[in-house]
SERO-4910 file (N, C-alpha, C, O; in steps of 0.05 Angstrom, whole numbers):
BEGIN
 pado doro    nc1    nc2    nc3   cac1   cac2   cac3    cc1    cc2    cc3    oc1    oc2    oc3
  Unk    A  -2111    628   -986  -2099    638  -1011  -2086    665  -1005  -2098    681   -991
  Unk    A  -2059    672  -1017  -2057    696  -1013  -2051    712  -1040  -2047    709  -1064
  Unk    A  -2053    733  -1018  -2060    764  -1048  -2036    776  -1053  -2027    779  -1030
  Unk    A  -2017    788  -1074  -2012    796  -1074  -2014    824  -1098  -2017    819  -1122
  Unk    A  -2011    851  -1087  -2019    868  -1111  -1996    902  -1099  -1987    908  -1077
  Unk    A  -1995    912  -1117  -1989    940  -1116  -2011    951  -1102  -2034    948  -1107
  Unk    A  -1998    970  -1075  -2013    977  -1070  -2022   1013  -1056  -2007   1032  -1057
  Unk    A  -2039   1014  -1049  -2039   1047  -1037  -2044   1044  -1011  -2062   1057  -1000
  Unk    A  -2026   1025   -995  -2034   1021   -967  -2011   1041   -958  -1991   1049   -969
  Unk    A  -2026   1045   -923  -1998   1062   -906  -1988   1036   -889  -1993   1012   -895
  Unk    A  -1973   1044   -869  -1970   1027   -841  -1965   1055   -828  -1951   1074   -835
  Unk    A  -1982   1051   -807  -1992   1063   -784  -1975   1060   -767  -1971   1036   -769
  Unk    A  -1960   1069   -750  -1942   1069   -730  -1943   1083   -708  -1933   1105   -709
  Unk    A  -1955   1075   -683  -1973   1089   -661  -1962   1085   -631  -1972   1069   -616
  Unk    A  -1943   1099   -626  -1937   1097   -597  -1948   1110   -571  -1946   1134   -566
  Unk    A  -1958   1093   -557  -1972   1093   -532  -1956   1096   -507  -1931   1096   -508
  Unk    A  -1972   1098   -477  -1962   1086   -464  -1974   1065   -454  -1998   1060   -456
  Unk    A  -1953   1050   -442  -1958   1019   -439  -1990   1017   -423  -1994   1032   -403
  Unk    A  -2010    999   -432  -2034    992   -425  -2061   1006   -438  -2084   1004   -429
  Unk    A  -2052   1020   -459  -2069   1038   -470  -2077   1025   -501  -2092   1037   -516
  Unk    A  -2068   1004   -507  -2070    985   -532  -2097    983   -547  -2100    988   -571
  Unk    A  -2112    977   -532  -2143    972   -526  -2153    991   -545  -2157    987   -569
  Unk    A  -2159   1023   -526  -2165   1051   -528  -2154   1055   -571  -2166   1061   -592
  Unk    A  -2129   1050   -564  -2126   1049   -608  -2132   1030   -615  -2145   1031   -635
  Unk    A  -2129   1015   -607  -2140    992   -632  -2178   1001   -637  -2190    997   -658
  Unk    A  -2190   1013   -614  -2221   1014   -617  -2225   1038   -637  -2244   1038   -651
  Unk    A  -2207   1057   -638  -2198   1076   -657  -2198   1067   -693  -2211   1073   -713
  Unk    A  -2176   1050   -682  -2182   1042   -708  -2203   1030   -727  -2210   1039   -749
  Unk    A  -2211   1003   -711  -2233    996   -720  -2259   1015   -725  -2273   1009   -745
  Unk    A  -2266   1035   -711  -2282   1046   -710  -2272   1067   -738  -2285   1061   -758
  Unk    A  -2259   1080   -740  -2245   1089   -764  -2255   1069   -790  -2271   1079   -805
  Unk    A  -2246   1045   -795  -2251   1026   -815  -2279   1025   -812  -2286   1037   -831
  Unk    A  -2300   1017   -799  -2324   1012   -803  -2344   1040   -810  -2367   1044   -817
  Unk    A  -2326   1051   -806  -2336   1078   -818  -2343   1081   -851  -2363   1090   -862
  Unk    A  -2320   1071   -863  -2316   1063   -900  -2320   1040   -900  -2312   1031   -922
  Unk    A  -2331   1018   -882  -2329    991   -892  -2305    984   -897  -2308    965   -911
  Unk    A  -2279    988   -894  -2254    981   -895  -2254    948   -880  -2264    945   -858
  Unk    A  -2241    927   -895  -2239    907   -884  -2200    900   -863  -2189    885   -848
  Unk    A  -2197    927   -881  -2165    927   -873  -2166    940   -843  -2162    922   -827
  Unk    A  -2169    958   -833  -2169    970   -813  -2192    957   -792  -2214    965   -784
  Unk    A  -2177    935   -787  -2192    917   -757  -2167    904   -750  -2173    880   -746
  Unk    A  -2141    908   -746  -2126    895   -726  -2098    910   -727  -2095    933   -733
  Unk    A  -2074    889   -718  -2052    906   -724  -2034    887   -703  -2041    866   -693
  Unk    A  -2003    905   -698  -1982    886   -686  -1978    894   -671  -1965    913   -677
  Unk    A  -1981    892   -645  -1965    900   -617  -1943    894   -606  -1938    873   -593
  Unk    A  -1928    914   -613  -1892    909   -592  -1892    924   -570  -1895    948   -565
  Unk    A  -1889    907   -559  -1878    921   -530  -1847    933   -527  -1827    921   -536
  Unk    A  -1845    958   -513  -1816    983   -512  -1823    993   -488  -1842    990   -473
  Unk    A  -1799   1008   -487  -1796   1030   -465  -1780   1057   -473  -1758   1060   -482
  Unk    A  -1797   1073   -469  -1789   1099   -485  -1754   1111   -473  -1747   1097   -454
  Unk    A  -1736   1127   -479  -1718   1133   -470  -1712   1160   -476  -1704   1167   -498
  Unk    A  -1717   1180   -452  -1714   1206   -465  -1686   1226   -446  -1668   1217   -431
  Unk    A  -1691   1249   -452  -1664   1260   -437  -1670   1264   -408  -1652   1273   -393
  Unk    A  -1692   1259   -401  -1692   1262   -375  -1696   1232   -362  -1715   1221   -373
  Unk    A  -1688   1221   -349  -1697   1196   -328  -1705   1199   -306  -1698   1215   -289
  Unk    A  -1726   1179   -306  -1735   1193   -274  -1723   1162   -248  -1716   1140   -258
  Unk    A  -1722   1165   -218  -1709   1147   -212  -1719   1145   -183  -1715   1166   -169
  Unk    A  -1731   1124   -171  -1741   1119   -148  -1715   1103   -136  -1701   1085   -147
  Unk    A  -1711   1115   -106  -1690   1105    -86  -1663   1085    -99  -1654   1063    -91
  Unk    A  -1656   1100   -120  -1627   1100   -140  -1638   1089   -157  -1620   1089   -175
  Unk    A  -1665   1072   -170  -1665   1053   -189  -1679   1070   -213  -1699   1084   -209
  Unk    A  -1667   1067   -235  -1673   1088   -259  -1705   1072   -271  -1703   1050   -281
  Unk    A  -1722   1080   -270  -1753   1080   -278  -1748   1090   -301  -1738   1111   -308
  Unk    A  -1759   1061   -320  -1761   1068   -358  -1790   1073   -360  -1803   1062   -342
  Unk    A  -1804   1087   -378  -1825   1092   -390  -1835   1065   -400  -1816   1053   -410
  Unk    A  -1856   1051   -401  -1854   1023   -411  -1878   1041   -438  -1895   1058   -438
  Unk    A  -1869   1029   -453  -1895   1036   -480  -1907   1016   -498  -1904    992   -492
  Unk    A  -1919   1020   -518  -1932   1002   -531  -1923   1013   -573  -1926   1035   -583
  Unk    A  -1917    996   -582  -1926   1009   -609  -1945    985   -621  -1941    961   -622
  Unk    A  -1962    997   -629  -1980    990   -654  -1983    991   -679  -1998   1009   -687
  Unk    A  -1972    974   -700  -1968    982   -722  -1997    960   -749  -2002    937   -754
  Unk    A  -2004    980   -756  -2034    971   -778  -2036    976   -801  -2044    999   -805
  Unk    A  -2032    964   -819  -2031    965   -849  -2058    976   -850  -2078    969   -837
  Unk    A  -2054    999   -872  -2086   1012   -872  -2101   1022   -897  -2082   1034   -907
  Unk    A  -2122   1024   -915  -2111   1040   -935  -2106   1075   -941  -2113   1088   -921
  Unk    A  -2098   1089   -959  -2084   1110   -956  -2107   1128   -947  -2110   1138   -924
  Unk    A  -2119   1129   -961  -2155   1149   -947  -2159   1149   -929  -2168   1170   -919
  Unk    A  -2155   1124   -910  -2157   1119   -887  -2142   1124   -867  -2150   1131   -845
  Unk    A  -2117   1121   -875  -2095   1133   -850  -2103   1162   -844  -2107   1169   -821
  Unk    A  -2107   1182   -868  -2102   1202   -851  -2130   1214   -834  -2131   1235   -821
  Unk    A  -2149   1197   -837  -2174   1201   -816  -2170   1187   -784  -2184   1191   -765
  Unk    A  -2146   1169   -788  -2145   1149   -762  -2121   1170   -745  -2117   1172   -720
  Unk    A  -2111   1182   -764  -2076   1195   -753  -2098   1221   -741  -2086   1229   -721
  Unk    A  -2115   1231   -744  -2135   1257   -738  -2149   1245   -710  -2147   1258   -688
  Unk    A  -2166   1218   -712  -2172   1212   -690  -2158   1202   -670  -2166   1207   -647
  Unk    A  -2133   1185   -675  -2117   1189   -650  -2102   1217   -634  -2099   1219   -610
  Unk    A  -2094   1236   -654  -2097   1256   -643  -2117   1269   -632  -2112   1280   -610
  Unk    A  -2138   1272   -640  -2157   1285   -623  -2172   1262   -590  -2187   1269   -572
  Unk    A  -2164   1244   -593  -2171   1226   -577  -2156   1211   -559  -2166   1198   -539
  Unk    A  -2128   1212   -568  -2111   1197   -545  -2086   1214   -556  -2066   1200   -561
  Unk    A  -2082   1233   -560  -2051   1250   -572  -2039   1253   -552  -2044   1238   -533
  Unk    A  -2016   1279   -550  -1992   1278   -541  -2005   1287   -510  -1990   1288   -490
  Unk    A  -2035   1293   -509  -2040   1314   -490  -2061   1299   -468  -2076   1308   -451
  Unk    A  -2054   1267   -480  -2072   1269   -465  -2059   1236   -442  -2036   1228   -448
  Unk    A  -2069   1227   -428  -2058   1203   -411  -2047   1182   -426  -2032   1167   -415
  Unk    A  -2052   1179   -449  -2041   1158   -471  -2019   1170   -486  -2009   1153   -500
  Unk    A  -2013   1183   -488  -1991   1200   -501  -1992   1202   -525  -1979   1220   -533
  Unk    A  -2006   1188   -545  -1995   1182   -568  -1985   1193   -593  -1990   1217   -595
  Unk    A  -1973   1182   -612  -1962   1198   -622  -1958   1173   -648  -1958   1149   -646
  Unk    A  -1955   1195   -676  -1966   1168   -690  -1959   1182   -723  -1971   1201   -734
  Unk    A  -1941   1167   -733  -1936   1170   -759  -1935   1154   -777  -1926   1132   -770
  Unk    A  -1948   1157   -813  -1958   1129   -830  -1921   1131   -844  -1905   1149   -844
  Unk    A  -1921   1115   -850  -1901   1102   -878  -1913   1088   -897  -1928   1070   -892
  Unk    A  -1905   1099   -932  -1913   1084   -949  -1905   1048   -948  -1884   1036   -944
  Unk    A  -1940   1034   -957  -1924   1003   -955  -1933   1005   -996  -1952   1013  -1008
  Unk    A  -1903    991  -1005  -1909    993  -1038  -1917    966  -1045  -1926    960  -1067
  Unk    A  -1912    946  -1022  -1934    919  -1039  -1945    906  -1017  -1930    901   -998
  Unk    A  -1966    899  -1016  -1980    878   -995  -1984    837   -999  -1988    820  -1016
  Unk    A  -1981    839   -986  -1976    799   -985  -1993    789   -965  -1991    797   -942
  Unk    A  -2011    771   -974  -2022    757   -957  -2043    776   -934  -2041    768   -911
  Unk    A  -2062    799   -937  -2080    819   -927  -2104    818   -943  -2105    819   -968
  Unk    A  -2122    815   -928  -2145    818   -943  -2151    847   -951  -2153    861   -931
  Unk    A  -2154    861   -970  -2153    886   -979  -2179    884  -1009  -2183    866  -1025
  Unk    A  -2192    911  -1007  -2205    914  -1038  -2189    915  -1062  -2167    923  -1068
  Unk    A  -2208    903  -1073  -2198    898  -1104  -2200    925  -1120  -2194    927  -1144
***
């Protein structure tokens, strides 16, 4: 059956570097079981390659950044405790790079979410 309602969800938008997927998603979950959140246990993985002003280039061949984004419908309370722990736990500073901004979502379809 699906749900639909107005809602106070974010989407999470979390760029990695490539192989570090794992490391957030345990973030998150661990974030949601914190509030009992049923929403914050999964999310979408696209695979990218970052492109910045510098390239770097082994014996002429231009080397892309390969990355990851993760994106998790969350609710609003919740994002900004998950956007705190990926920074303090995998941010810009650290081997995962990440980096990570919410957008409002104004209706949800088909998510299991509280009533």
């Amino acid at each position: 059956m699906e749900t639909e309602s107005e809602s106070e969800m974010k989407a999470l938008h979390i760029i990695v570097n490539a192989g570090h997927t794992d490391e957030i998603m345990e973030i998150i979950r661990q974030a949601g079981a914190a509030v009992n959140s049923p929403c914050a246990a999964g999310g979408t993985i696209i695979h990218a390659r970052g492109e910045g002003s510098h390239h770097r280039s082994f014996l002429g061949i231009t080397l892309d950044n390969e990355q990851e984004i993760i994106i998790s419908i969350v609710e609003k309370k919740l994002a900004e405790q998950i956007m705190i722990d990926i920074k303090e736990k995998a941010g810009w500073k650290t081997e995962v790079r990440g980096l990570c901004y919410a957008m409002p979502v104004d209706r949800v379809i088909g998510i299991n979410q509280i009533e």
